[in-house]
N, C-alpha and C positions, 0 to 999 in steps of 0.2 A: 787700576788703582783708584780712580774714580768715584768707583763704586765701593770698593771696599772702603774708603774713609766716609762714607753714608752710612753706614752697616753701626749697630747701637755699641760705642765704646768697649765697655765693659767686657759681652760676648764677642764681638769680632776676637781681640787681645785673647783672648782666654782660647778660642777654636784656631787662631793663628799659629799661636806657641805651640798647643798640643800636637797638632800637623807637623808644625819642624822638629823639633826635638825629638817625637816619636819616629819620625821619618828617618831624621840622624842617627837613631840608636838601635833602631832594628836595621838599619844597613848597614851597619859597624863602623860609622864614620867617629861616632862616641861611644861611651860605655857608660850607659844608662842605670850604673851602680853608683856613679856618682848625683844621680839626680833623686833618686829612692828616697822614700821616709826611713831613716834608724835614725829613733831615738836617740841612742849612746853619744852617735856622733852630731846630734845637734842641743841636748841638755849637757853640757860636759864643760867643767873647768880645768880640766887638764888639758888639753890643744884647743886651738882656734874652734868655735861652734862653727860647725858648718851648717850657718842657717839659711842659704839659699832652696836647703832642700825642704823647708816648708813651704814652698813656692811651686818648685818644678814637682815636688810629688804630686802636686793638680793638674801637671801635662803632660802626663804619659798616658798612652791608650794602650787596648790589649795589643797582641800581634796580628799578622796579617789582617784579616775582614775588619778586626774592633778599630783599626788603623782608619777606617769610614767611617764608621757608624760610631763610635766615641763620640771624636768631633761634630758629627751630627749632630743625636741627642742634646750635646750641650747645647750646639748653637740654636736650633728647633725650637727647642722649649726656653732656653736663657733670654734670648731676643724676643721672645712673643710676651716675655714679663719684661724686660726692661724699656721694650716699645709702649706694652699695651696696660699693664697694669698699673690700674687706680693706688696700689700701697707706694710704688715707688714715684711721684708725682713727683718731684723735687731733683735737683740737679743732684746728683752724687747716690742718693738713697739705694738704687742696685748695687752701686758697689759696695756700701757699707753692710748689705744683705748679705751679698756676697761671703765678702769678709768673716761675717758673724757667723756661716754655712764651715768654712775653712777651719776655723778655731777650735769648734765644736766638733767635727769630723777629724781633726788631728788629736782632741784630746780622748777620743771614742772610739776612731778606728786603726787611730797609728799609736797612741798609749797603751790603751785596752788592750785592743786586739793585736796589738803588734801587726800592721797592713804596712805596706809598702807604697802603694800608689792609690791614689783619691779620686781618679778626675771620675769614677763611677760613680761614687757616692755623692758627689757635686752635680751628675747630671741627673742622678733621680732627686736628688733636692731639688733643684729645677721646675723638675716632672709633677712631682709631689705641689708645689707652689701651682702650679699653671695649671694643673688639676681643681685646687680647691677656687680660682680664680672661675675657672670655665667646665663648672664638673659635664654640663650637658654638650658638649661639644663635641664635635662626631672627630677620632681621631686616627689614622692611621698607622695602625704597627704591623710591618711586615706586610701581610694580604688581609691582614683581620682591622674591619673598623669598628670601634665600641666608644661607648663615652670616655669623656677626659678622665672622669672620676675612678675609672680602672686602672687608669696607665700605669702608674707607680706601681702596683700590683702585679703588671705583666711583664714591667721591668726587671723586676723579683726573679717574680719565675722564670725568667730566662735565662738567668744568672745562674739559679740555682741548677737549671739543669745542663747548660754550658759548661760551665767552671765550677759547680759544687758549693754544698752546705757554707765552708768557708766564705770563699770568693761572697757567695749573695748574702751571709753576717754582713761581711765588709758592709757591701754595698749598699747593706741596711741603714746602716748609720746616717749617712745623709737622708732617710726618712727621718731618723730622729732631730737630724739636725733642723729641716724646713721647719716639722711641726714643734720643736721649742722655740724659735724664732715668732713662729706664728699664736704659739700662745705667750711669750713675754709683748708682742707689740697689737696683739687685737682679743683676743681671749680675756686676759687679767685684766688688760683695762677696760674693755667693753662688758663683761659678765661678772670679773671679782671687784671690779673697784679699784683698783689699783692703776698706778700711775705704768708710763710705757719706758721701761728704763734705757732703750736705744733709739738716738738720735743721729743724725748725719751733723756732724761740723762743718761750722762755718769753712775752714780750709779747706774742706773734702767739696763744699758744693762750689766753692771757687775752683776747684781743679777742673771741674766739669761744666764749668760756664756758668755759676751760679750766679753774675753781678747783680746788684739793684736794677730790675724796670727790664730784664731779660727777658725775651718772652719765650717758650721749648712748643715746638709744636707732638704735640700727640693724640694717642687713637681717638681717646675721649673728648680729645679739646685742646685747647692753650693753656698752659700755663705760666704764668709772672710772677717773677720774683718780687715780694714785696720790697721797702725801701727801707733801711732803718729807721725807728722813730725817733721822733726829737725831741729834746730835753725840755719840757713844758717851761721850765722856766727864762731859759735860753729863747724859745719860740717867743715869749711876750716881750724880751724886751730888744727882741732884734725884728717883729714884726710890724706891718707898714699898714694902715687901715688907706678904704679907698673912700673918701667922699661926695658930696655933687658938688662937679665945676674942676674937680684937680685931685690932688691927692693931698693927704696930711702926713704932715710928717711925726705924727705923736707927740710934739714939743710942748710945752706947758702943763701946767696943775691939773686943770681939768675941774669941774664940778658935777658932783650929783645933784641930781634930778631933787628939784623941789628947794635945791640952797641958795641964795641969794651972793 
């Protein structure tokens, strides 16, 4: 247990769930129809929305073998961006990625396409991210090692030839989803001009240990929260000057230079 609360929030959470819940449902201790993405029953004014299942439809893996290697994937490539990468340097920013990955893939693969369960198209967004972070990076899939820069490609195709044209649509969409994340927050503002319209909140980076004068250790270095700044006017008139022999306490008029 140790270990596991070392393990990077956001990933551990997400490879934990998928294991139970998959584990639960494919041994019939639940029935994993209640966890699925439909629509009907989570847009819906007529009965209670059942919106849990924008959530659990991210933690179900396929059956037998994918019951490993789901969880993998995600964890593999989720942790080696929420450890290692320079866009998420800030307390919360994975999970607000995250998040932004989730939204887009419900509105694309569970609107659109009518999909059932996400955590695929969540682990090649992943894949797809940790790819354009490390295209040259020698990586292992199955017995074939090739650059990072393939991965997301071969994820594809495995899909495609596993479970079918369907299944790897699906699992497309989380490519779409990484790369419109990655051109709303570095693309449009680096190449168009344009401002980065997602940020992490303040509440979201205090869930994750955001305070003032924190410091996170990571791959690249340390990082510290800056402090809030101060009210420039508040600052002068509550500030203390230090002079030789003691301190002053700012009391009196005071004169400029050169006045009698």
């Amino acid at each position: 247990m140790d270990v596991f609360w070392t393990l990077p929030p956001v990933t551990r959470t997400i490879t934990a769930l998928a294991v139970i819940i998959s584990a639960l449902g494919y041994s019939g201790m639940i029935s994993l129809s209640d966890y699925v993405f439909v629509s009907q029953y989570v847009f819906t004014y007529k009965t209670v929305p059942q919106v849990w299942r924008l959530l659990t439809s991210f933690l179900i893996t396929k059956p037998k073998f994918g019951i490993l290697m789901d969880p993998y994937f995600i964890y593999q490539y989720g942790s080696g961006l929420e450890r290692e990468s320079t866009r998420f340097s800030q307390p919360g920013d994975f999970f607000v990625y995250t998040f932004c990955l989730c939204m887009t893939i419900i509105a694309t693969a569970g609107v659109l396409l009518r999909g059932y369960t996400f955590l695929q198209p969540l682990s090649l967004a992943f894949a797809y991210t940790y790819a354009q972070d490390n295209p040259t990076r020698q990586v292992s899939f199955f017995i074939v090692t090739f650059d990072a820069k393939y991965l997301p490609f071969a994820m594809l195709f495995l899909s495609f030839i596993l479970d079918g044209p369907d299944a790897a649509l699906t699992q497309a969409m989380g490519l779409i989803a990484a790369h419109l994340y990655d051109f709303l927050t570095r693309i449009w503002p680096t190449f168009g001009g344009g401002t980065n319209p997602i940020f992490t909140p303040v509440i979201v980076k205090r869930w994750f240990g955001g305070h003032a004068g924190s410091v996170q250790s990571r791959a690249f270095g340390s990082v510290q929260q800056g402090r809030p700044r101060e009210n420039p006017a508040v600052a002068r008139s509550s500030g203390r000057s230090t002079g030789v022999g003691g301190q002053w306490d700012g009391r009196g008029p005071g004169q400029r230079l050169g006045e009698q």
